[in-house]
PATOR-765205 format. One record per residue: x, y, z of N, C-alpha, C in turn; chain. Coordinates in pm, 1 decimal, decimal comma, always signed. Example, Ala and Ser with C-alpha at 12.3 -4.5 7.8 and 13.67 -1.06 7.14 Angstrom:
<pt><n_c1>+1319,0</n_c1><n_c2>-569,0</n_c2><n_c3>+780,0</n_c3><ca_c1>+1230,0</ca_c1><ca_c2>-450,0</ca_c2><ca_c3>+780,0</ca_c3><c_c1>+1320,0</c_c1><c_c2>-330,0</c_c2><c_c3>+780,0</c_c3><doke>A</doke></pt>
<pt><n_c1>+1285,0</n_c1><n_c2>-225,0</n_c2><n_c3>+708,0</n_c3><ca_c1>+1367,0</ca_c1><ca_c2>-106,0</ca_c2><ca_c3>+714,0</ca_c3><c_c1>+1290,0</c_c1><c_c2>+3,0</c_c2><c_c3>+787,0</c_c3><doke>A</doke></pt>
END
This chain:
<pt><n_c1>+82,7</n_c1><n_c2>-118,9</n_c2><n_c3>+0,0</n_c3><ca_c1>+0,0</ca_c1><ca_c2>+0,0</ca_c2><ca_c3>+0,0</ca_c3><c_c1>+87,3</c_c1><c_c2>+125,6</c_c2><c_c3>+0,0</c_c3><doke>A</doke></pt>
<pt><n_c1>+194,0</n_c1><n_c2>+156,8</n_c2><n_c3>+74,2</n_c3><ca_c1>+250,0</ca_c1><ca_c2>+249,2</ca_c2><ca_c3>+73,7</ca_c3><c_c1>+369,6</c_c1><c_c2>+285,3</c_c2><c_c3>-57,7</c_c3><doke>A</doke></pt>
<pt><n_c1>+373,9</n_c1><n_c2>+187,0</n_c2><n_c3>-95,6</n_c3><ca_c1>+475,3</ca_c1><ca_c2>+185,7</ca_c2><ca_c3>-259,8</ca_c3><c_c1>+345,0</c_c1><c_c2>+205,0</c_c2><c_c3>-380,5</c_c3><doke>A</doke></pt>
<pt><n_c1>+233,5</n_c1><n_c2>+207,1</n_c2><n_c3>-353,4</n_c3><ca_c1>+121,5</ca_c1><ca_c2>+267,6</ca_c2><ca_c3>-446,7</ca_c3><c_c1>+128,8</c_c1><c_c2>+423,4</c_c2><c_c3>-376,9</c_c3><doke>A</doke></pt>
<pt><n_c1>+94,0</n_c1><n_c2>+464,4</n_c2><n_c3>-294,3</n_c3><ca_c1>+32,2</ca_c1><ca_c2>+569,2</ca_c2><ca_c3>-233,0</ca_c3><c_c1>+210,9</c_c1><c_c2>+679,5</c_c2><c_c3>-243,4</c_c3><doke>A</doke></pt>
<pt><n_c1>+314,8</n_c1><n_c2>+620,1</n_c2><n_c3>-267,8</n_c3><ca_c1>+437,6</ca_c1><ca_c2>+661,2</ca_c2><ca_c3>-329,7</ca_c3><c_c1>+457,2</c_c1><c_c2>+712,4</c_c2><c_c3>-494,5</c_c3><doke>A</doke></pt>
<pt><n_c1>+390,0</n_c1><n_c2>+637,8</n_c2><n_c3>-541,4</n_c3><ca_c1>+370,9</ca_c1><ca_c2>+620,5</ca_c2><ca_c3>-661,5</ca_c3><c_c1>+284,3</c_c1><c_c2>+707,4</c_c2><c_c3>-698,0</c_c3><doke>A</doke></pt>
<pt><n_c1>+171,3</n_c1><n_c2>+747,7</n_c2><n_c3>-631,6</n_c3><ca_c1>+57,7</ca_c1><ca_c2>+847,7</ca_c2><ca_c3>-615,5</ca_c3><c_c1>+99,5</c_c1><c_c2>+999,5</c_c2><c_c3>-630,6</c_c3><doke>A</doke></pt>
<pt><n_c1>+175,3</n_c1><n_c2>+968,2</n_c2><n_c3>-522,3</n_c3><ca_c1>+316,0</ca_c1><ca_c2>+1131,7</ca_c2><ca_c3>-509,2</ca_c3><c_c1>+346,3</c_c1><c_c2>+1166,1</c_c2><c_c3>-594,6</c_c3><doke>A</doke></pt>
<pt><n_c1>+440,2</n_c1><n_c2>+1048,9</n_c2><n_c3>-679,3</n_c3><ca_c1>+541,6</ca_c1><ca_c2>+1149,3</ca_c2><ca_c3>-798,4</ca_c3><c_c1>+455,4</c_c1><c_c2>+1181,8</c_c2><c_c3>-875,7</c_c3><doke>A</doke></pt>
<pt><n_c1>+354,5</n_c1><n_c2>+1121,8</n_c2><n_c3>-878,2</n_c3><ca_c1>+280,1</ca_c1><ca_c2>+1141,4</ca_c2><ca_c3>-1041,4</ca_c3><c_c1>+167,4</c_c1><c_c2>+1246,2</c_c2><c_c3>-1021,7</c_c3><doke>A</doke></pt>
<pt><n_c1>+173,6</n_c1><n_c2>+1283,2</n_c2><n_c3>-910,7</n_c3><ca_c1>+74,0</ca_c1><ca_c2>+1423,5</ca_c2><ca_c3>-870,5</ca_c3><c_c1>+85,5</c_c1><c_c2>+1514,1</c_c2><c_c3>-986,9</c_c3><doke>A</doke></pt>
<pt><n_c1>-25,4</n_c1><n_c2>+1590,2</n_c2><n_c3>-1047,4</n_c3><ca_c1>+14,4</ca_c1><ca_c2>+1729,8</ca_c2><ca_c3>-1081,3</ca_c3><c_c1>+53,6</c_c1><c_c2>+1839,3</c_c2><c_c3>-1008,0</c_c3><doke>A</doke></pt>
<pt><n_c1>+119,1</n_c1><n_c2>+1933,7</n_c2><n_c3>-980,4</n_c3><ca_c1>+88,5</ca_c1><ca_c2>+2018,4</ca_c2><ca_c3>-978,8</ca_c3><c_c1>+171,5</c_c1><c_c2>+2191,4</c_c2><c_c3>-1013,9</c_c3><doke>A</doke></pt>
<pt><n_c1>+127,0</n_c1><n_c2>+2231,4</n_c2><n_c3>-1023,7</n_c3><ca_c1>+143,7</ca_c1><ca_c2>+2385,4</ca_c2><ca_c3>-1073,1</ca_c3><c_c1>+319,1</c_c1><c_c2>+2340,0</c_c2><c_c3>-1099,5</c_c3><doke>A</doke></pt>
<pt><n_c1>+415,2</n_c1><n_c2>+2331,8</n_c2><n_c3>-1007,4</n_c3><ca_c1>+567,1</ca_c1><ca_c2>+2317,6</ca_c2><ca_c3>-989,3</ca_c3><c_c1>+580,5</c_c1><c_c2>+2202,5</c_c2><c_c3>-1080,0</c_c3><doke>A</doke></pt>
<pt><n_c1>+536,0</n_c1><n_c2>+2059,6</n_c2><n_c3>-1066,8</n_c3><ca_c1>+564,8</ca_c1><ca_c2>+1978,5</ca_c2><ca_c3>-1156,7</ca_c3><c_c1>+554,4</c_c1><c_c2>+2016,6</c_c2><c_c3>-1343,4</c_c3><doke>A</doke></pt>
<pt><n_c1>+418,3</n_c1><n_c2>+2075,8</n_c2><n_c3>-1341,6</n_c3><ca_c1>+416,3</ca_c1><ca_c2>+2141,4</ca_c2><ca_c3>-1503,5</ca_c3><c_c1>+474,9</c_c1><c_c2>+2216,8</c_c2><c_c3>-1528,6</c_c3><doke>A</doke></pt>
<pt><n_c1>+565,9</n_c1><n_c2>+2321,0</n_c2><n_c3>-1438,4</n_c3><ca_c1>+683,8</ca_c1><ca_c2>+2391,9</ca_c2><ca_c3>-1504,0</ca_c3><c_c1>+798,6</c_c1><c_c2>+2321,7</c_c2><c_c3>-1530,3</c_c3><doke>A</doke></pt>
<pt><n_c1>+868,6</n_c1><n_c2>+2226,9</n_c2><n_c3>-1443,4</n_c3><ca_c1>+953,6</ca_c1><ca_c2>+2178,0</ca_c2><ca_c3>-1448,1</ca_c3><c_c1>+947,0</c_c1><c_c2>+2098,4</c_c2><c_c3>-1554,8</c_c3><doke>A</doke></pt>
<pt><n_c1>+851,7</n_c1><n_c2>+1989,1</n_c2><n_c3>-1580,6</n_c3><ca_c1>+814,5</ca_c1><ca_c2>+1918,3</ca_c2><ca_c3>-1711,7</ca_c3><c_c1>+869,1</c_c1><c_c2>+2009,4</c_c2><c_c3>-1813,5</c_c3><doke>A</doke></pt>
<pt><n_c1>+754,8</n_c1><n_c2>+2078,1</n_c2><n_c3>-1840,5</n_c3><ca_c1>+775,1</ca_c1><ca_c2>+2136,3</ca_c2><ca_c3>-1971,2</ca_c3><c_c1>+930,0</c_c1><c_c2>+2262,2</c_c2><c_c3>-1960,0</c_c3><doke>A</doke></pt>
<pt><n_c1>+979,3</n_c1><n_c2>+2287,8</n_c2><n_c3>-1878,0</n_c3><ca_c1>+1138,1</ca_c1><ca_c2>+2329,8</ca_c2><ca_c3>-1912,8</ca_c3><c_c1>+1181,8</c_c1><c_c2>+2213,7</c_c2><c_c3>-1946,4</c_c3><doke>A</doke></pt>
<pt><n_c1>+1174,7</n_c1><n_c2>+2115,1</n_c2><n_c3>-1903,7</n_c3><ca_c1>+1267,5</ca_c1><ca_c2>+1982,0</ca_c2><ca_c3>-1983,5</ca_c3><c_c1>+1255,0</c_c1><c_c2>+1971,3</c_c2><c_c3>-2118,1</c_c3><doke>A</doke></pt>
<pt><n_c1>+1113,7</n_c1><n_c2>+2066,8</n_c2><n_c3>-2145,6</n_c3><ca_c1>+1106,7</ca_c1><ca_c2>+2033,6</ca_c2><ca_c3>-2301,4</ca_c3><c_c1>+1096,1</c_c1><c_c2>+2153,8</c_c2><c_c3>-2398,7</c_c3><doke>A</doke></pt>
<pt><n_c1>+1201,9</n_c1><n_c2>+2249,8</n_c2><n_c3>-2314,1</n_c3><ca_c1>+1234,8</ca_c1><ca_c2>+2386,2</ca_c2><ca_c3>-2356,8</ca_c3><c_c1>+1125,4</c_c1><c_c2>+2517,8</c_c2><c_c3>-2348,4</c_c3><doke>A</doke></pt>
<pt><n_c1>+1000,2</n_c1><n_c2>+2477,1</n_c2><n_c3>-2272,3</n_c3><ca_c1>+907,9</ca_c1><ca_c2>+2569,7</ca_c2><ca_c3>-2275,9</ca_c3><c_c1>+861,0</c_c1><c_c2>+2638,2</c_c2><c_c3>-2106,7</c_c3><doke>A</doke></pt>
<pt><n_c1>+910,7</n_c1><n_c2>+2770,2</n_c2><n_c3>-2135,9</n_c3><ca_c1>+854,3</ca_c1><ca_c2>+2862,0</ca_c2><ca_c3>-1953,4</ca_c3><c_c1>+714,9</c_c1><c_c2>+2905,9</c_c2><c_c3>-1956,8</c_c3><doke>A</doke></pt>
<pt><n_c1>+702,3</n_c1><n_c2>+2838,5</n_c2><n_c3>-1806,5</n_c3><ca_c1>+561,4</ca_c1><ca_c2>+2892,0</ca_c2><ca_c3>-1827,2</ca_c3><c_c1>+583,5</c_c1><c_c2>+2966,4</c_c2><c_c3>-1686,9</c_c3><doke>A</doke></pt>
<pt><n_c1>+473,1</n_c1><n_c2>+3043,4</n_c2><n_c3>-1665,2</n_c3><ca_c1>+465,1</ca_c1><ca_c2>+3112,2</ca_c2><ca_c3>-1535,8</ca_c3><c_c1>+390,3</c_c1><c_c2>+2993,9</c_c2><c_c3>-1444,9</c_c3><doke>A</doke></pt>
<pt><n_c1>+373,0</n_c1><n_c2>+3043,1</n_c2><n_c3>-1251,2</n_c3><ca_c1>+313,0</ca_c1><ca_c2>+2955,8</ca_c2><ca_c3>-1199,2</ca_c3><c_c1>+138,9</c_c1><c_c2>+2982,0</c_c2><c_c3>-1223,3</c_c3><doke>A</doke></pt>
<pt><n_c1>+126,1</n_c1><n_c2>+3103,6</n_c2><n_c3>-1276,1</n_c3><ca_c1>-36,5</ca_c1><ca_c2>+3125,5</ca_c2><ca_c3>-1333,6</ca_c3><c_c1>-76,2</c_c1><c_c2>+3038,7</c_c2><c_c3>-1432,5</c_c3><doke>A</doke></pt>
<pt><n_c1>+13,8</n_c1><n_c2>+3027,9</n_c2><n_c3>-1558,9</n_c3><ca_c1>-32,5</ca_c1><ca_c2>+2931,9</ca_c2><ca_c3>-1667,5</ca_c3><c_c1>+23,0</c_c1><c_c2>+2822,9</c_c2><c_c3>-1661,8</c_c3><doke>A</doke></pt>
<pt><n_c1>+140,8</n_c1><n_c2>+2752,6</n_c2><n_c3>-1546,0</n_c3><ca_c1>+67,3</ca_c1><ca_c2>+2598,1</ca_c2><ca_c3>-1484,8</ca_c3><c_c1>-41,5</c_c1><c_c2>+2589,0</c_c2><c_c3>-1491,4</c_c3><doke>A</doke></pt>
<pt><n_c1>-93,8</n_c1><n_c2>+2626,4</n_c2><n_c3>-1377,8</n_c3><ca_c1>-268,2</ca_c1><ca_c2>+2708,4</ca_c2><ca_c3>-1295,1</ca_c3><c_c1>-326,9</c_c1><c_c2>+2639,9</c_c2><c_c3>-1414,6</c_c3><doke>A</doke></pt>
<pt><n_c1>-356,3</n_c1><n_c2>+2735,0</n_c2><n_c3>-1504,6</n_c3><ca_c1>-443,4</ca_c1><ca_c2>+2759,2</ca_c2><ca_c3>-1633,5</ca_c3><c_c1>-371,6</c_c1><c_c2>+2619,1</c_c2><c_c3>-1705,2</c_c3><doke>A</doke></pt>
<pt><n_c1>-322,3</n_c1><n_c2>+2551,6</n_c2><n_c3>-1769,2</n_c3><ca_c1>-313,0</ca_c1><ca_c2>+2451,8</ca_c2><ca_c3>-1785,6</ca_c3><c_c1>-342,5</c_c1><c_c2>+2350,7</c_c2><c_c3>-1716,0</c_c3><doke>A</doke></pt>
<pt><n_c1>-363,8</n_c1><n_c2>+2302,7</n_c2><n_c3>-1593,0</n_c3><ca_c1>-386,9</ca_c1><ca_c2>+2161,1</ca_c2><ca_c3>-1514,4</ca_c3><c_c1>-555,9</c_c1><c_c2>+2183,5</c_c2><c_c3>-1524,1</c_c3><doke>A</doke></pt>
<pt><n_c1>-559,7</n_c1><n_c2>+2298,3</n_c2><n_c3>-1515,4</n_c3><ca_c1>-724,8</ca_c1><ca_c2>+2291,6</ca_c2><ca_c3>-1474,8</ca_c3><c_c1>-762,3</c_c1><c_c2>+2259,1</c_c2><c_c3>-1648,2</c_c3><doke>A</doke></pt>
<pt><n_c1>-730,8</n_c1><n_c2>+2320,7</n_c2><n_c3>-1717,4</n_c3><ca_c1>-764,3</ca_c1><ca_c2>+2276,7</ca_c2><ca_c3>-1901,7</ca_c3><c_c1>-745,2</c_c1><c_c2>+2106,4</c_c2><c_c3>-1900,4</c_c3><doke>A</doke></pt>
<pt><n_c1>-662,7</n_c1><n_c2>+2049,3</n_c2><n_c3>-1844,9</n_c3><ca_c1>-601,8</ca_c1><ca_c2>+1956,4</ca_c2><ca_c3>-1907,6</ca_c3><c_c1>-697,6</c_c1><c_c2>+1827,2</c_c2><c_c3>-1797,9</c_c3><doke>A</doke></pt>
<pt><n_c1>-739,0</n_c1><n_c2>+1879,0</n_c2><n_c3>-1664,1</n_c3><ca_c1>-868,1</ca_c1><ca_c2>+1815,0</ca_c2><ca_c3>-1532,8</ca_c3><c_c1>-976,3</c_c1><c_c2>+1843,1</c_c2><c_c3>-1647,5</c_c3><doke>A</doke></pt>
<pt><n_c1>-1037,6</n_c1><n_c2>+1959,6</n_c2><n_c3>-1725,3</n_c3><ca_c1>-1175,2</ca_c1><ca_c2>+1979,0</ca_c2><ca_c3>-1772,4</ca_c3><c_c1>-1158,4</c_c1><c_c2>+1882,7</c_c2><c_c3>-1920,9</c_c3><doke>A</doke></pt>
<pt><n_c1>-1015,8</n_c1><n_c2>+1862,0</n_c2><n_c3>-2023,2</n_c3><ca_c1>-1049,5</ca_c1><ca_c2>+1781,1</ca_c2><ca_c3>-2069,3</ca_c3><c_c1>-1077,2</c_c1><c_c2>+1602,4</c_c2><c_c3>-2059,9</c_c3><doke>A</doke></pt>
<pt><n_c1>-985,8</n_c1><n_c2>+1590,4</n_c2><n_c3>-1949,0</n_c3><ca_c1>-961,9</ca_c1><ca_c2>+1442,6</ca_c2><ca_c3>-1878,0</ca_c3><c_c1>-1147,8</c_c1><c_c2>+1430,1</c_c2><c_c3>-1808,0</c_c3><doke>A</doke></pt>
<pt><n_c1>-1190,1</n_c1><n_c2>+1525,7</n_c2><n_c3>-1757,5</n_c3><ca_c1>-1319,3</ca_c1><ca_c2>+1479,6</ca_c2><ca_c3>-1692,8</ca_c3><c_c1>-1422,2</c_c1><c_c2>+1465,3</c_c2><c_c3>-1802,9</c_c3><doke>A</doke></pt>
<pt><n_c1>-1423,1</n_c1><n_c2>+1529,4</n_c2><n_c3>-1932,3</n_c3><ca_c1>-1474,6</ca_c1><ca_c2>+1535,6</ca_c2><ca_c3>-2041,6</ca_c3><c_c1>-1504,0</c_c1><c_c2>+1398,2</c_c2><c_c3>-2141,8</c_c3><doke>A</doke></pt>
<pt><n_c1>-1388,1</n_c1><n_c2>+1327,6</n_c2><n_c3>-2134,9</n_c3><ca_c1>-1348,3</ca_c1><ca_c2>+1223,0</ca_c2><ca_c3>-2148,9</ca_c3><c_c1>-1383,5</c_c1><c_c2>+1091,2</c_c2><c_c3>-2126,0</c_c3><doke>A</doke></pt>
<pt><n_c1>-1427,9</n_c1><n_c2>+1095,3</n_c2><n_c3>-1956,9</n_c3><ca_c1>-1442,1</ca_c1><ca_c2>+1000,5</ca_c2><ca_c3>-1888,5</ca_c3><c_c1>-1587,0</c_c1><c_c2>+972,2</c_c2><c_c3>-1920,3</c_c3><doke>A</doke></pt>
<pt><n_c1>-1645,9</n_c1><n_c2>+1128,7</n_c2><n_c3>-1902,6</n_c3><ca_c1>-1766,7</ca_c1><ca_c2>+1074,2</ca_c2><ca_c3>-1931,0</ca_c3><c_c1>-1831,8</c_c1><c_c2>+1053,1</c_c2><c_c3>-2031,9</c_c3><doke>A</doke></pt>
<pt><n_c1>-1761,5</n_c1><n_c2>+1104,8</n_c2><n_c3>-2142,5</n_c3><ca_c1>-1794,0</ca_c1><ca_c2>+1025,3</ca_c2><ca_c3>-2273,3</ca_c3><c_c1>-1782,1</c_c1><c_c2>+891,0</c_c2><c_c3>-2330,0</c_c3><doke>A</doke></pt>
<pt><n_c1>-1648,1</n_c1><n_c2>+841,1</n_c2><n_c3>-2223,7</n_c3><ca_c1>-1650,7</ca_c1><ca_c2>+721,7</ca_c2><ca_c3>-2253,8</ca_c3><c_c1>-1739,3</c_c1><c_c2>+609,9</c_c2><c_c3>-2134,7</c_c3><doke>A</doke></pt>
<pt><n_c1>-1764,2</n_c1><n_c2>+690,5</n_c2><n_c3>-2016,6</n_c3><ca_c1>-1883,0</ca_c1><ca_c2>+600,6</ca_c2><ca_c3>-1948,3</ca_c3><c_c1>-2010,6</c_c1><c_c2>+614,3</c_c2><c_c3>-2053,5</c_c3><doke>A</doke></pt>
<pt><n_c1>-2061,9</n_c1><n_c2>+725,8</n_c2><n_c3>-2064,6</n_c3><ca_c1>-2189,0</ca_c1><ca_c2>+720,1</ca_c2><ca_c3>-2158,8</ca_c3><c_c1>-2170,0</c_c1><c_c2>+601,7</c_c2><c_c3>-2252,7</c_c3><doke>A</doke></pt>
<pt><n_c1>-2038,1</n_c1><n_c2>+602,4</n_c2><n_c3>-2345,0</n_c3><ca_c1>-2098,9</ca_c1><ca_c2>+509,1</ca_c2><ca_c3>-2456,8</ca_c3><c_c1>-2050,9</c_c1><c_c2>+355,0</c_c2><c_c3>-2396,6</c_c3><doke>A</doke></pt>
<pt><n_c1>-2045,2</n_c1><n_c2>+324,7</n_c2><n_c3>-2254,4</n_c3><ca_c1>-2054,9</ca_c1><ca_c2>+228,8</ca_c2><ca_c3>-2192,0</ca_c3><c_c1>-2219,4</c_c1><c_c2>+197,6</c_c2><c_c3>-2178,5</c_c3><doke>A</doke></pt>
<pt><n_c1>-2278,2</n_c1><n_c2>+290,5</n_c2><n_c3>-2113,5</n_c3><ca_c1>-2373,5</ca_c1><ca_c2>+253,8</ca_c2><ca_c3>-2056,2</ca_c3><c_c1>-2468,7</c_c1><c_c2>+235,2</c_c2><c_c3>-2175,9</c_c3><doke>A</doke></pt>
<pt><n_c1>-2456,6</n_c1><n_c2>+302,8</n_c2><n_c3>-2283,5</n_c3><ca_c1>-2563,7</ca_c1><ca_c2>+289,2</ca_c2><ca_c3>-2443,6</ca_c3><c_c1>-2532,7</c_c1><c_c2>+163,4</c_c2><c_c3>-2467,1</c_c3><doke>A</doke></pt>
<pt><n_c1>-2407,2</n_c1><n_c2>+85,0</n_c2><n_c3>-2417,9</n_c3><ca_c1>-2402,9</ca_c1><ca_c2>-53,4</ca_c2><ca_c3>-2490,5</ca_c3><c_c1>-2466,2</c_c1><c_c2>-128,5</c_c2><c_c3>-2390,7</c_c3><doke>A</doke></pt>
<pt><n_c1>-2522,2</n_c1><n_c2>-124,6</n_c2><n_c3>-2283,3</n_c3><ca_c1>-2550,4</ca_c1><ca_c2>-215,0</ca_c2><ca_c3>-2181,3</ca_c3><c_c1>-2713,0</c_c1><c_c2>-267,7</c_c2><c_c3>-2209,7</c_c3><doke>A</doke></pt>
END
């Protein structure tokens, strides 16, 4: 449990991790448009989910 809930950690978003990411891949962002990116990137991931539960539940 605790080598999942470890695992949980690194892979967190947040604001500091998406800058650092993306300097690895030559691009600055401020800690505002982290911000503005995680929340874009939560509204398309939640967008997602439930499109793909819906066309779960149409097949049932």
């Amino acid at each position: 449990m605790k080598m999942e809930k470890d695992h949980c950690e690194r892979r967190k978003l947040i604001p500091e991790r998406v800058i650092e990411d993306l300097r690895h891949e030559g691009t600055t962002v401020t800690y505002e448009e982290a911000e503005t990116i995680l929340k874009f990137v939560q509204t398309i991931a939640r967008i997602a989910v439930n499109q793909y539960l819906s066309g779960r539940l149409e097949d049932l």
